[in-house]
Structures are given as C-alpha cells and as structure tokens.
PDB file of N, CA, C and O in Angstrom:
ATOM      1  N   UNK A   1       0.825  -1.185   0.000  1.00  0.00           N
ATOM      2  CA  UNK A   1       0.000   0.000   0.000  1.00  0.00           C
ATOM      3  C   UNK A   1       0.870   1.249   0.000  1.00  0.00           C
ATOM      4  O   UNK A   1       2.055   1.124   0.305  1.00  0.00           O
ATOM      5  N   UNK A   2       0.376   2.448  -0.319  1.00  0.00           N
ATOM      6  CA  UNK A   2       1.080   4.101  -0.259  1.00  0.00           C
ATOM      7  C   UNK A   2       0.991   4.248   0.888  1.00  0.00           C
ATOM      8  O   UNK A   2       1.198   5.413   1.225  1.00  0.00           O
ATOM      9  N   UNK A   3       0.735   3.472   1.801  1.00  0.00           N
ATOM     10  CA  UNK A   3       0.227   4.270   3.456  1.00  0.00           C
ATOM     11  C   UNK A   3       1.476   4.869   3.569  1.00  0.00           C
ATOM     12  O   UNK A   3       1.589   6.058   3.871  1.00  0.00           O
ATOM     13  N   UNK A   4       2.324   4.216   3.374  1.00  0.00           N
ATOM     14  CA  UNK A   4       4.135   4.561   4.360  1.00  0.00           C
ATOM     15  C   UNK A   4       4.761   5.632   3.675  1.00  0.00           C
ATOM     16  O   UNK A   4       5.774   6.247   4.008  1.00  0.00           O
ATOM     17  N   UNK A   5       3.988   5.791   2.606  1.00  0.00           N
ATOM     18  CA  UNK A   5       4.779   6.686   1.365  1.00  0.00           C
ATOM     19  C   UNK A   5       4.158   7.928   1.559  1.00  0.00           C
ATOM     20  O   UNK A   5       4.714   8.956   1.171  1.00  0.00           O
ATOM     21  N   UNK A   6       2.564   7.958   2.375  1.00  0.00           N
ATOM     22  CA  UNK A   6       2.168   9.623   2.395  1.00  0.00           C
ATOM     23  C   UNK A   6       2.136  10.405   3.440  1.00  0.00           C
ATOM     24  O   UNK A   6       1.864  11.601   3.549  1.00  0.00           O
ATOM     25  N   UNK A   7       2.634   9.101   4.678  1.00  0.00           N
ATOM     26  CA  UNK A   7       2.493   9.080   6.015  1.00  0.00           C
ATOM     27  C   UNK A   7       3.484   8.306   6.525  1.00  0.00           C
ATOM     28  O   UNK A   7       3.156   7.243   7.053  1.00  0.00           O
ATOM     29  N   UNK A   8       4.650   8.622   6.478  1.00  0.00           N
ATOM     30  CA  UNK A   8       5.749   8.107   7.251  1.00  0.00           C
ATOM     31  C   UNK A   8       5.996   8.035   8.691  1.00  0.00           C
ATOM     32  O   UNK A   8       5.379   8.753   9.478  1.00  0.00           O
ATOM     33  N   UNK A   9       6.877   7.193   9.057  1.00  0.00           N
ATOM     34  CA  UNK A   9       7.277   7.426  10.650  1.00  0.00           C
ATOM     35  C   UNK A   9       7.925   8.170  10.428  1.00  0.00           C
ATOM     36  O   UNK A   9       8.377   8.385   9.303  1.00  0.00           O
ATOM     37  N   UNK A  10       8.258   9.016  11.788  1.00  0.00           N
ATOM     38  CA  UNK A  10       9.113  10.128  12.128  1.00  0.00           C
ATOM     39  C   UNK A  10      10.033  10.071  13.414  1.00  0.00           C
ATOM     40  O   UNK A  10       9.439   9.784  14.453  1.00  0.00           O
ATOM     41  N   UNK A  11      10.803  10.202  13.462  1.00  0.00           N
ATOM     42  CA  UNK A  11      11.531  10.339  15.383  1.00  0.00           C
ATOM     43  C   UNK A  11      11.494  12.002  15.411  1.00  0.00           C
ATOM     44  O   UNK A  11      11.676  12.930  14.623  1.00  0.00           O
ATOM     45  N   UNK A  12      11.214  11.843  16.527  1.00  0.00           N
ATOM     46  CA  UNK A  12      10.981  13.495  17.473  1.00  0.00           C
ATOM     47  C   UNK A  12      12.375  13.525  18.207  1.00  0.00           C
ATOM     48  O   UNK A  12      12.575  12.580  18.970  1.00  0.00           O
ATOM     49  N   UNK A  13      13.257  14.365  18.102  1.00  0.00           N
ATOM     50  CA  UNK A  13      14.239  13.979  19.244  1.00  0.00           C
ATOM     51  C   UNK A  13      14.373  15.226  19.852  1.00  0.00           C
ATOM     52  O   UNK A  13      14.284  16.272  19.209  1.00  0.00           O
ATOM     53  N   UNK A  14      14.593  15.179  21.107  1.00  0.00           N
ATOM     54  CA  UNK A  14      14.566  16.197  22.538  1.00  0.00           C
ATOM     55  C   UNK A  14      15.667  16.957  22.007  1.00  0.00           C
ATOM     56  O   UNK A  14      16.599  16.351  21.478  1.00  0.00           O
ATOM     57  N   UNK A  15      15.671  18.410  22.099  1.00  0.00           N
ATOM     58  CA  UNK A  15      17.023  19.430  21.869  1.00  0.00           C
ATOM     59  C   UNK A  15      17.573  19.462  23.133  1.00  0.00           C
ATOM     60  O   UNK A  15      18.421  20.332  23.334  1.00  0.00           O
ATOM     61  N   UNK A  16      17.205  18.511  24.272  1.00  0.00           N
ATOM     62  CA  UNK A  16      17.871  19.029  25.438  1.00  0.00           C
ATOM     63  C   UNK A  16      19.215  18.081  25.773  1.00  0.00           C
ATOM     64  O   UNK A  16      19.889  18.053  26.802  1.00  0.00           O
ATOM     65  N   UNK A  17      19.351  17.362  24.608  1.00  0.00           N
ATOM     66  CA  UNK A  17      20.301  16.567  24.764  1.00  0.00           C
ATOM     67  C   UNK A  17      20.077  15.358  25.356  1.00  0.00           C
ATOM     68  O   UNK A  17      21.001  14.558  25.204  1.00  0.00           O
ATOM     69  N   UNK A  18      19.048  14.938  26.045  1.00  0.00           N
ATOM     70  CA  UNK A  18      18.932  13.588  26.910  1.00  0.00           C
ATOM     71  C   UNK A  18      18.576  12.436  26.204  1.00  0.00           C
ATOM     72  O   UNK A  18      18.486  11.324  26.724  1.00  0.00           O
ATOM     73  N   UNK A  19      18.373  12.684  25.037  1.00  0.00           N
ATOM     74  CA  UNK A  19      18.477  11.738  23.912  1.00  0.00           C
ATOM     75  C   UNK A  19      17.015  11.308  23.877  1.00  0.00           C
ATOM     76  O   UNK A  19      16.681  10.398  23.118  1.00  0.00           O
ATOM     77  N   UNK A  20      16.228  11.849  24.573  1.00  0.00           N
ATOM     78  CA  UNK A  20      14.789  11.236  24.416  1.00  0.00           C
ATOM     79  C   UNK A  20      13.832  11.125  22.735  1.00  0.00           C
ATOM     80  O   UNK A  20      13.978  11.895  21.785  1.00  0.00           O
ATOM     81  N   UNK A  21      13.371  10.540  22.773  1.00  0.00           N
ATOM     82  CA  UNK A  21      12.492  10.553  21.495  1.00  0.00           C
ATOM     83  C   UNK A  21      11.309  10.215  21.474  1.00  0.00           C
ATOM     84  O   UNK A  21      11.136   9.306  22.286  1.00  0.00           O
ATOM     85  N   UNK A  22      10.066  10.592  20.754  1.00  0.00           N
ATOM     86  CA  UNK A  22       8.924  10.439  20.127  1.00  0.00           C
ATOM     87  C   UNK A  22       8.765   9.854  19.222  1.00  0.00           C
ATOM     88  O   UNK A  22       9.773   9.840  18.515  1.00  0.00           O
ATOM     89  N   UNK A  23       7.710   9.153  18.725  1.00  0.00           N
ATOM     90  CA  UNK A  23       7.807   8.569  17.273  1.00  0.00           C
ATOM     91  C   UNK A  23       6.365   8.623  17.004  1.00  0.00           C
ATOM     92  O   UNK A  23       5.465   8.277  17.771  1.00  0.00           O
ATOM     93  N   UNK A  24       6.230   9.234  15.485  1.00  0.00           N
ATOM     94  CA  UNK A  24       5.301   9.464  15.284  1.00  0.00           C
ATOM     95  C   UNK A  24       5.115   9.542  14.022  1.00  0.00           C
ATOM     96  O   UNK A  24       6.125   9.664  13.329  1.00  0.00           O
ATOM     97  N   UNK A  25       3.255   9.477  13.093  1.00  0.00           N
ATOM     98  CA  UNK A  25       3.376  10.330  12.420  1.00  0.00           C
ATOM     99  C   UNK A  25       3.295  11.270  11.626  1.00  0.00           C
ATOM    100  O   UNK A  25       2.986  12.137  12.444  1.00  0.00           O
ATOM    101  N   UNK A  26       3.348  12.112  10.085  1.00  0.00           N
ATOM    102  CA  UNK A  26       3.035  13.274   9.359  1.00  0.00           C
ATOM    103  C   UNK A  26       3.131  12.835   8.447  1.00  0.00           C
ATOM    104  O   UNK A  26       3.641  11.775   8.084  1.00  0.00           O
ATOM    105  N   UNK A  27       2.350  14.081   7.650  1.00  0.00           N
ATOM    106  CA  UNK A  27       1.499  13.752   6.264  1.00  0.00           C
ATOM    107  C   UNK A  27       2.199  14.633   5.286  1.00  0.00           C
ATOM    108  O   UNK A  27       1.784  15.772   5.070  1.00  0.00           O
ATOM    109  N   UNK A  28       3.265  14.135   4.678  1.00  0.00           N
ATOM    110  CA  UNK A  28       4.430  14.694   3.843  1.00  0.00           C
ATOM    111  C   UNK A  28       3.884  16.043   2.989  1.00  0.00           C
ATOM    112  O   UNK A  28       4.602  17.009   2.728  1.00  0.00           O
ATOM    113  N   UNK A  29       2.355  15.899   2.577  1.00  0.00           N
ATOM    114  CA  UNK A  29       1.764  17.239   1.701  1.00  0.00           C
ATOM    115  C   UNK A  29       1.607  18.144   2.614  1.00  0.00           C
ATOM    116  O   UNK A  29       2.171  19.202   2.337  1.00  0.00           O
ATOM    117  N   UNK A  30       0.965  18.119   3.753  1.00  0.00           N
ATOM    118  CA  UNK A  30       0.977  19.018   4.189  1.00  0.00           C
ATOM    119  C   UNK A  30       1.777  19.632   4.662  1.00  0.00           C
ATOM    120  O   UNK A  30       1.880  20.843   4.463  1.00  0.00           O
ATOM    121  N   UNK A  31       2.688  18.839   5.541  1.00  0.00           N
ATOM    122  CA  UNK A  31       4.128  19.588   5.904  1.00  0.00           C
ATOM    123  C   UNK A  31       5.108  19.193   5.589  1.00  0.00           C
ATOM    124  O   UNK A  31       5.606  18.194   6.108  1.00  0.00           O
ATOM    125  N   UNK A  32       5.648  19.854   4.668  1.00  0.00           N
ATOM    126  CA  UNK A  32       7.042  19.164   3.806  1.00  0.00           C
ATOM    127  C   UNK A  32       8.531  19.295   4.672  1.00  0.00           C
ATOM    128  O   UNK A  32       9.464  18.529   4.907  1.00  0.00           O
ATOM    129  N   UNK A  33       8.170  20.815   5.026  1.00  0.00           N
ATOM    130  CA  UNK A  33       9.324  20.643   6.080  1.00  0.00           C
ATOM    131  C   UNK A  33       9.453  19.623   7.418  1.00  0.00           C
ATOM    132  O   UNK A  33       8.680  18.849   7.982  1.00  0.00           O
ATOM    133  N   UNK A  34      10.992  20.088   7.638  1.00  0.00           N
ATOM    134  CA  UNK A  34      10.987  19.423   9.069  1.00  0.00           C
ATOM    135  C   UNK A  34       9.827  19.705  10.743  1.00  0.00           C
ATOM    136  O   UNK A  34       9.840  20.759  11.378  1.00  0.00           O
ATOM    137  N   UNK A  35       8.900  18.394  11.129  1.00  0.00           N
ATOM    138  CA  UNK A  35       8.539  18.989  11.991  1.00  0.00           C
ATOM    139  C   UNK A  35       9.030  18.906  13.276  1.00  0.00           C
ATOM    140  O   UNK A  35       9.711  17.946  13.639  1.00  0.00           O
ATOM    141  N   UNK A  36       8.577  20.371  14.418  1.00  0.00           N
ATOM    142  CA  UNK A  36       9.022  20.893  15.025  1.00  0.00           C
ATOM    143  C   UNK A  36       7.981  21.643  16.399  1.00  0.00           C
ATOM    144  O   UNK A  36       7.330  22.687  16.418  1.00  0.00           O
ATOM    145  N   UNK A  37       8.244  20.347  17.670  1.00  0.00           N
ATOM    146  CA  UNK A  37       6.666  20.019  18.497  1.00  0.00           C
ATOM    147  C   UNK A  37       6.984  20.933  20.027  1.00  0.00           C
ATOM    148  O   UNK A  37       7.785  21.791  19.657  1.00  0.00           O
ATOM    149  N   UNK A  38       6.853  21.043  20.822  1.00  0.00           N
ATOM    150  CA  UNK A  38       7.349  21.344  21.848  1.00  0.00           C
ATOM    151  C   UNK A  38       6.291  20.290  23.090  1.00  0.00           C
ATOM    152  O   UNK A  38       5.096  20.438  23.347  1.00  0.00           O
ATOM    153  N   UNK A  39       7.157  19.377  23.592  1.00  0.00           N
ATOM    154  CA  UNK A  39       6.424  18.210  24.036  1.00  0.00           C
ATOM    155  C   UNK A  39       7.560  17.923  25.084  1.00  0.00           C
ATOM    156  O   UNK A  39       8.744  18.231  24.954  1.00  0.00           O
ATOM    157  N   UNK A  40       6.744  17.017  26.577  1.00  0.00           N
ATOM    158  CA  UNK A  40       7.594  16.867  27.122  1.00  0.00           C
ATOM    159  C   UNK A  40       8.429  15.971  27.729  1.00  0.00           C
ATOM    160  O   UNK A  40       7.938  14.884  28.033  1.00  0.00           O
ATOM    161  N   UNK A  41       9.629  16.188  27.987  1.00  0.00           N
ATOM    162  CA  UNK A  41      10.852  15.158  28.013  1.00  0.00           C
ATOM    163  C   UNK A  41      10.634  14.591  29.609  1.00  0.00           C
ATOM    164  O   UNK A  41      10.362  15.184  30.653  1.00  0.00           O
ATOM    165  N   UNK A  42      10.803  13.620  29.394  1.00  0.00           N
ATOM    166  CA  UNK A  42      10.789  12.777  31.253  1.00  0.00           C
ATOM    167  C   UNK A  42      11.687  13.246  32.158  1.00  0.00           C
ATOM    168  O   UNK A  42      11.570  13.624  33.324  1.00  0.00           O
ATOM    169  N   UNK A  43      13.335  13.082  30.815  1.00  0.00           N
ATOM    170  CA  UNK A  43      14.423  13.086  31.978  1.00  0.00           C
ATOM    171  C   UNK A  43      14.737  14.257  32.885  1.00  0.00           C
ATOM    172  O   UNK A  43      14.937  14.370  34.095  1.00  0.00           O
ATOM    173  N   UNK A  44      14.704  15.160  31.764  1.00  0.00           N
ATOM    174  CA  UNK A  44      14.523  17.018  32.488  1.00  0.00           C
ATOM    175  C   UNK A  44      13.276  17.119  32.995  1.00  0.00           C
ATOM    176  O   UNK A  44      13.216  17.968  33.884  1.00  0.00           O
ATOM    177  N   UNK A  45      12.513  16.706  32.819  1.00  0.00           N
ATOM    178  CA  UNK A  45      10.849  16.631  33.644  1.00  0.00           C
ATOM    179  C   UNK A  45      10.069  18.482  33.192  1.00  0.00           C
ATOM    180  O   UNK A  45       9.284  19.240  33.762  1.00  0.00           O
ATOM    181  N   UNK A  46      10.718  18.510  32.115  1.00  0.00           N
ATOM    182  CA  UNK A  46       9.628  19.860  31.210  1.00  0.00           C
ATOM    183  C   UNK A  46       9.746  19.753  30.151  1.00  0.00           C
ATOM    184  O   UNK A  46      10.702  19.217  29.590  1.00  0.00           O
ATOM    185  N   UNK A  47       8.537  20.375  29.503  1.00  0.00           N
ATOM    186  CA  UNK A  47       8.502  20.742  28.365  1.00  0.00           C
ATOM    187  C   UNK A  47       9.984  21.427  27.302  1.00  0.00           C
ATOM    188  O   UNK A  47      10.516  22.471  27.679  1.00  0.00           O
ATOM    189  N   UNK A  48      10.329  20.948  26.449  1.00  0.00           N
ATOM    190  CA  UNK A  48      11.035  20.876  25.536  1.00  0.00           C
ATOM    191  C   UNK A  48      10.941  21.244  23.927  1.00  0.00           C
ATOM    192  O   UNK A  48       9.818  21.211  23.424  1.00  0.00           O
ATOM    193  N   UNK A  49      12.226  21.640  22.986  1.00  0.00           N
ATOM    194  CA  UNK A  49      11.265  21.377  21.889  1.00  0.00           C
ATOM    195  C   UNK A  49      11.996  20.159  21.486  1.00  0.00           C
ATOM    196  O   UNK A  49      12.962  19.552  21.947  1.00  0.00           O
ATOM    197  N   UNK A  50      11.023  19.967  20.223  1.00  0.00           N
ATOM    198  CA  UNK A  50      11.700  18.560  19.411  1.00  0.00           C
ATOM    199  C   UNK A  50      11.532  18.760  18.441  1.00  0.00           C
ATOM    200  O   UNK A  50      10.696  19.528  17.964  1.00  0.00           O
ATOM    201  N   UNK A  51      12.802  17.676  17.571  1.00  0.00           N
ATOM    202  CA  UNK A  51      12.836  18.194  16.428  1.00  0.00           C
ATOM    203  C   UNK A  51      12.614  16.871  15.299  1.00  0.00           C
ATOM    204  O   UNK A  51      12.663  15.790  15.885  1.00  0.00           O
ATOM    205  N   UNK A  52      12.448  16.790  14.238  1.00  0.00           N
ATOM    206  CA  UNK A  52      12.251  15.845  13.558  1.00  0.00           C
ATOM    207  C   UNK A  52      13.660  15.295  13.139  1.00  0.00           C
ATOM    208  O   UNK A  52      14.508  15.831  12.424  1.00  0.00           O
ATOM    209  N   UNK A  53      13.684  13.936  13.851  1.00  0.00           N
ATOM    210  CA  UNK A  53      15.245  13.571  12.993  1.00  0.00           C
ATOM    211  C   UNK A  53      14.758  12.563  11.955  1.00  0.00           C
ATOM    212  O   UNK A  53      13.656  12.073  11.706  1.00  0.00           O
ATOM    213  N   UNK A  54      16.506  12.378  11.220  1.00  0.00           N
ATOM    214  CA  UNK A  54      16.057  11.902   9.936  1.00  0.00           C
ATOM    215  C   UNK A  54      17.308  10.433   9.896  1.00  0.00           C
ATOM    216  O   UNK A  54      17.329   9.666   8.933  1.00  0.00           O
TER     217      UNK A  54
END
C-alpha cells in the first residue's frame, strides 16, 4: 500500500540533549518541512522542543 509513502514514521528527538524521542506520524503534503513540536521530556521533567530527525 502508499500508506508509508504519504504518512511516514518520524523520530521526534529532545534538543535538550537527553536523547529522548517520540515517534510518530506526518502527512508529507501538508508539511514538507521538518517537523518541530514542543512536548515533554521525562528526563529534564519539562517541556522541551523537538525536532524531527532523519
């Protein structure tokens, strides 16, 4: 099927360095760029941003 092709997985990874990640995912038409969540990390215990790795 196209599922994976219009709607990929994604990793979210923490800018705070603790290596945390999200996985999730987005719909390549609508947002082509990199996305970019502010969600929160366990290890620092706040809100964070994250970034889409590749």
């Amino acid at each position: 099927m196209a599922r994976t092709e219009l709607r990929p997985l994604i990793k979210l990874r923490s800018t705070a360095g603790t290596g945390h990640t999200y996985v999730t995912r987005k719909n390549r038409r609508n947002s082509p760029d990199r996305l970019v969540l502010r969600k929160y990390d366990p290890i620092v215990r706040r809100h964070v941003t994250y970034r889409e790795d590749r």
